[in-house]
LOTOR-38994 format. One line per 2 residues: their letters; for each residue x, y negated, z of C-alpha. Coordinates in pm, 1 decimal. Layout:
A> X Y Z  ...
END
This chain:
XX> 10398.0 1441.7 -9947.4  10539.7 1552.2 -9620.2
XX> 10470.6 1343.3 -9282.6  10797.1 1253.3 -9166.3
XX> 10663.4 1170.9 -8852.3  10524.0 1537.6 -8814.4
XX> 10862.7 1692.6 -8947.5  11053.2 1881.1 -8653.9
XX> 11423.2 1919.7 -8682.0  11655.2 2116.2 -8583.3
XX> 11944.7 1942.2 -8367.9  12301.4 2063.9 -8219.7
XX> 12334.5 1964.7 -7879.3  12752.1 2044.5 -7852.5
XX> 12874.7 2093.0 -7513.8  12905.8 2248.5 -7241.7
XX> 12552.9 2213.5 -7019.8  12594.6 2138.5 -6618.5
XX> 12370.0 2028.3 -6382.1  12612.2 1813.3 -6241.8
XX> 12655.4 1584.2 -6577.9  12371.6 1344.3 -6521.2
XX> 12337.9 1320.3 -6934.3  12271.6 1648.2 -6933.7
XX> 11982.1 1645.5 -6747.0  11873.8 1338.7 -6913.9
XX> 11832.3 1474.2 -7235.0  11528.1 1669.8 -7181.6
XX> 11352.8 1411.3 -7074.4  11493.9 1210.1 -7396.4
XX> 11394.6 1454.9 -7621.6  11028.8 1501.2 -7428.7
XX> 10973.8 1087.9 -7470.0  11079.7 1108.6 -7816.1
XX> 10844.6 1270.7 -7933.7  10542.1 1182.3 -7698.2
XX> 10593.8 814.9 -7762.2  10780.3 763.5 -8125.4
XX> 10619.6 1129.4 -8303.5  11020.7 1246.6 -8372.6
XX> 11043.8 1587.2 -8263.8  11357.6 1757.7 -8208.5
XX> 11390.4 2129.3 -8143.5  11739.5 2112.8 -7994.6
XX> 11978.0 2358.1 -7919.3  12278.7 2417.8 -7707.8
XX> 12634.1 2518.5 -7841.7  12873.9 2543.9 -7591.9
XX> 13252.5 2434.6 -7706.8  13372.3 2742.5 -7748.2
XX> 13084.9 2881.8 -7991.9  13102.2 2496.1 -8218.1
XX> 13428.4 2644.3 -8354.6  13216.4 2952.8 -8520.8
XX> 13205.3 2933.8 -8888.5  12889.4 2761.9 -8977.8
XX> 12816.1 2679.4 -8619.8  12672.5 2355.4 -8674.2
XX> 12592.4 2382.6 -9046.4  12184.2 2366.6 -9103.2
XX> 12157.1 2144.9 -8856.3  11976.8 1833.8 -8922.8
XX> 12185.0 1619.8 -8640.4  12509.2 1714.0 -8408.4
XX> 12523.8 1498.7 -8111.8  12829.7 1550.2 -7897.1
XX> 12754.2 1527.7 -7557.8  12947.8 1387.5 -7243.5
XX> 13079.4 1655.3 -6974.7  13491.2 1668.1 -7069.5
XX> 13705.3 1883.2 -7069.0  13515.3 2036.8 -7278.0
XX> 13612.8 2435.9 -7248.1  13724.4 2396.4 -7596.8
XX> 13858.5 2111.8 -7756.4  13904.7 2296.7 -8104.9
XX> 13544.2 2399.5 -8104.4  13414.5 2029.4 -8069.2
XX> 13648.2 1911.9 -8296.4  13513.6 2110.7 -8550.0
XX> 13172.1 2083.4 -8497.5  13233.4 1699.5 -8568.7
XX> 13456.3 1754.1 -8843.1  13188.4 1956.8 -9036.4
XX> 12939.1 1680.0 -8911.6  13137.1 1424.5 -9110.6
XX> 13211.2 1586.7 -9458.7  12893.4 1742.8 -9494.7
XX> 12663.9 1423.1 -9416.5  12491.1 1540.9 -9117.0
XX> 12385.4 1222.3 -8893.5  12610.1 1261.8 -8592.7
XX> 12618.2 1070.4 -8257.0  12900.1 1126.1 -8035.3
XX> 12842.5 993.7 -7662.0  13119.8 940.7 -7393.3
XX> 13364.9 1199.6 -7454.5  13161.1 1267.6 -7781.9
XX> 13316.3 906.3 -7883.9  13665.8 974.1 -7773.1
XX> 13657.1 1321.6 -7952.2  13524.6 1157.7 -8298.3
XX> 13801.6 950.7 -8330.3  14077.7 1243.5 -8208.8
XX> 13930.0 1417.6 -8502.9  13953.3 1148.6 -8795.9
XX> 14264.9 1099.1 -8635.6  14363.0 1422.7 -8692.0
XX> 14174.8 1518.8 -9030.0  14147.2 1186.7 -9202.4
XX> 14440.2 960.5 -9123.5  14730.9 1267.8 -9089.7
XX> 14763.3 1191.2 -8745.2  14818.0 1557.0 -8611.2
XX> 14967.7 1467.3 -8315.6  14733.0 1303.6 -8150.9
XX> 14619.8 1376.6 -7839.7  14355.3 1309.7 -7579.4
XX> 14531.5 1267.4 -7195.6  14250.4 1458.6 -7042.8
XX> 14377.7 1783.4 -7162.8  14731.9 1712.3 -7288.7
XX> 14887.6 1501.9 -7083.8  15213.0 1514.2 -7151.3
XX> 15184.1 1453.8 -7534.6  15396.1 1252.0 -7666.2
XX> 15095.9 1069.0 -7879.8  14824.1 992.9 -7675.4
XX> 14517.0 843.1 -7920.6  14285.0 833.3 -7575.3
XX> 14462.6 749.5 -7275.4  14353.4 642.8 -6930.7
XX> 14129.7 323.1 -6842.1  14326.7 96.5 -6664.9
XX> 14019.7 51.2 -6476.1  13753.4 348.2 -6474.7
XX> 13441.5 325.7 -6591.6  13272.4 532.7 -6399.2
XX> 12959.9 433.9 -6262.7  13035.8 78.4 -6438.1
XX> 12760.1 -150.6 -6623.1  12913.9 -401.7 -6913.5
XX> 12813.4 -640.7 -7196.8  12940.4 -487.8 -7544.3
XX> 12917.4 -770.8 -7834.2  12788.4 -579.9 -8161.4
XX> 12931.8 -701.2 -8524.2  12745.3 -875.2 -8752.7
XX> 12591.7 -613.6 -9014.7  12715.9 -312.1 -8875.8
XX> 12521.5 -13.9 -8798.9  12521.4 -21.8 -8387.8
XX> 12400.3 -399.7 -8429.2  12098.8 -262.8 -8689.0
XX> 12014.7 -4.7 -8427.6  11973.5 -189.0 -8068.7
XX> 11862.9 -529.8 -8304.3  12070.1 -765.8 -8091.6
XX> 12461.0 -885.2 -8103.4  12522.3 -800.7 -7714.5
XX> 12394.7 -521.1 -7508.0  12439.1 -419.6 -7171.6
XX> 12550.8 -33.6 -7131.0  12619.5 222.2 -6843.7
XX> 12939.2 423.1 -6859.9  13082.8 706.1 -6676.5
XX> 13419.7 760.9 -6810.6  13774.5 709.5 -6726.2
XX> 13949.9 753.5 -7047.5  13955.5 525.3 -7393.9
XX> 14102.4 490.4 -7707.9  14476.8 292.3 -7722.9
XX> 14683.1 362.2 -7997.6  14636.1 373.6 -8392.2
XX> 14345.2 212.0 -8418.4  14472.7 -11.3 -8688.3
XX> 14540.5 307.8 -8881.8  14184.4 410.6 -8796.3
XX> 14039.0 152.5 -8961.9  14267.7 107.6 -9263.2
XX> 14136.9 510.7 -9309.7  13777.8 371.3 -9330.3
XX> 13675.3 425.0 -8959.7  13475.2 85.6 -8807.0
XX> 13484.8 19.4 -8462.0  13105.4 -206.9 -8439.5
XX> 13101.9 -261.0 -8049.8  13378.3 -426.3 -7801.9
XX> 13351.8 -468.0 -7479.2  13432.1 -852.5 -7286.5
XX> 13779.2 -775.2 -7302.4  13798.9 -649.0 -7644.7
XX> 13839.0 -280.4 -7649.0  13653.2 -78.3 -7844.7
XX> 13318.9 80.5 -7717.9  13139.5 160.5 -8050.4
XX> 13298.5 340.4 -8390.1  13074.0 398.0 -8707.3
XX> 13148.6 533.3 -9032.5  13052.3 353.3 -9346.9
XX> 12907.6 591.8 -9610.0  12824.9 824.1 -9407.8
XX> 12409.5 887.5 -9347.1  12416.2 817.0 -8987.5
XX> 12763.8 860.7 -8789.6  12794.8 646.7 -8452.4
XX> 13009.4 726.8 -8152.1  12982.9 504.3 -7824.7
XX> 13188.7 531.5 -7541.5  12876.0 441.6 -7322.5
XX> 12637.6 695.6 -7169.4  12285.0 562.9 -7345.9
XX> 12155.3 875.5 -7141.0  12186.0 699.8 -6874.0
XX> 11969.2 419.8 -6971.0  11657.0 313.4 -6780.5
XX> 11494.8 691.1 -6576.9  11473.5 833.0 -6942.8
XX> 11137.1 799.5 -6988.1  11220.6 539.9 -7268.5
XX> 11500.0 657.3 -7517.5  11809.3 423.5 -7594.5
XX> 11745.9 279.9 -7968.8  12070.5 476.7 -8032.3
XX> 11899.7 814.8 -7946.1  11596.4 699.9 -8093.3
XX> 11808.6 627.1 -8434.0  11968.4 933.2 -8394.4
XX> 11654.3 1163.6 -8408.9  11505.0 924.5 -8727.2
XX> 11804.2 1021.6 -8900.4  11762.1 1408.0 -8845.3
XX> 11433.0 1385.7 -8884.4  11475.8 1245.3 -9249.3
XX> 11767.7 1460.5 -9238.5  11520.8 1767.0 -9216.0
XX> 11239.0 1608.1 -9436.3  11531.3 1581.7 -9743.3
XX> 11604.1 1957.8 -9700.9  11268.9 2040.7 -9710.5
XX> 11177.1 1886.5 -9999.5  11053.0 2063.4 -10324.0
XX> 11361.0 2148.8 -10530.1  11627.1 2080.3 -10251.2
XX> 11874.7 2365.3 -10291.1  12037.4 2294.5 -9985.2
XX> 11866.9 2550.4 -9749.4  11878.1 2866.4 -10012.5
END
């Protein structure tokens, strides 16, 4: 039997890596504590926006985590990555602009919403799905009340949580039509705005709008990140298995 705590796998960092996004240089450390203190290793990799859009880019992978740092260089190439994230079952996280990006692409792919558009890089659309805070979030700290049975509330084990952002942009419009397409949005803020979506069905797909990089000095991983590598991890330990075609 293989020890899924020994199994390594194989993870899609998408995005475009700075020094300046604080997330960034996080994530090392994440990865570093993950496996040091839980026994989840991840051997991660880097795909800049403009190489996600490659055929097969993120296919193999046992996880695809978006990461924060928008505009991303190429908006096409993230959107795909998550796109073949979603239809082909591999758990997914999506993470500040990672969130906002997930649900321009079901948007998009899902709900026949092709003209929506994220403010950040087009403006002047004339359907903006993400839109400007009306009061950044940069730098912020709030509570975000969980639902009742949903996946975010399984993962951090409470119904309220208090999360770092660093964002100034956020979901407005058609998110009715979101969820009558089967997209659930798990996590509001005091206010009511959505913070968290997850998709039902799927192995493990969660998007916040929150950094949880930026939790604590990153020497303890957010239970999202920590659910994030279990998945892969059992992710990797299915494709590995005896008679699992998947790899060939």
């Amino acid at each position: 039997m293989t020890d899924t705590a020994a199994q390594i796998a194989r993870v899609a960092l998408v995005g475009d890596r700075s020094p300046n996004v604080v997330s960034h240089t996080r994530i090392p450390l994440l990865l570093d504590a993950l496996a040091a203190r839980d026994r989840l290793v991840l051997d991660a990799y880097w795909i800049p926006s403009e190489e996600a859009g490659a055929e097969g880019a993120v296919r193999g992978f046992d996880a695809v985590w978006v990461v924060p740092g928008s505009p991303y260089r190429s908006e096409a190439g993230v959107l795909s990555a998550i796109r073949t994230a979603r239809e082909e079952g591999i758990p997914f996280l999506g993470t500040c602009a990672g969130f906002q990006h997930a649900l321009l692409e079901y948007a998009r792919n899902v709900c026949g919403l092709t003209r929506a558009a994220h403010a950040e890089t087009d403006p002047d659309a004339d359907d903006l799905l993400i839109e400007p805070l009306a009061c950044s979030l940069v730098g912020h700290e709030g509570v975000v009340t969980l639902e009742p049975g949903s996946l975010a509330q399984s993962v951090i084990g409470s119904e309220r949580t208090v999360e770092r952002y660093f964002c100034a942009y956020g979901p407005s419009r058609h998110l009715d039509t979101l969820r009558a397409h089967g997209l659930r949005f798990s996590g509001q803020d005091e206010d009511g705005h959505v913070r968290i979506a997850e998709l039902p069905g799927h192995p493990f797909f969660l998007a916040s709008l929150f950094q949880p990089e930026l939790s604590g000095d990153g020497a303890r991983p957010h239970s999202i990140v920590r659910a994030l590598a279990r998945a892969a991890v059992q992710h990797a330990t299915r494709r590995s298995a005896p008679g699992d075609l998947s790899r060939v």
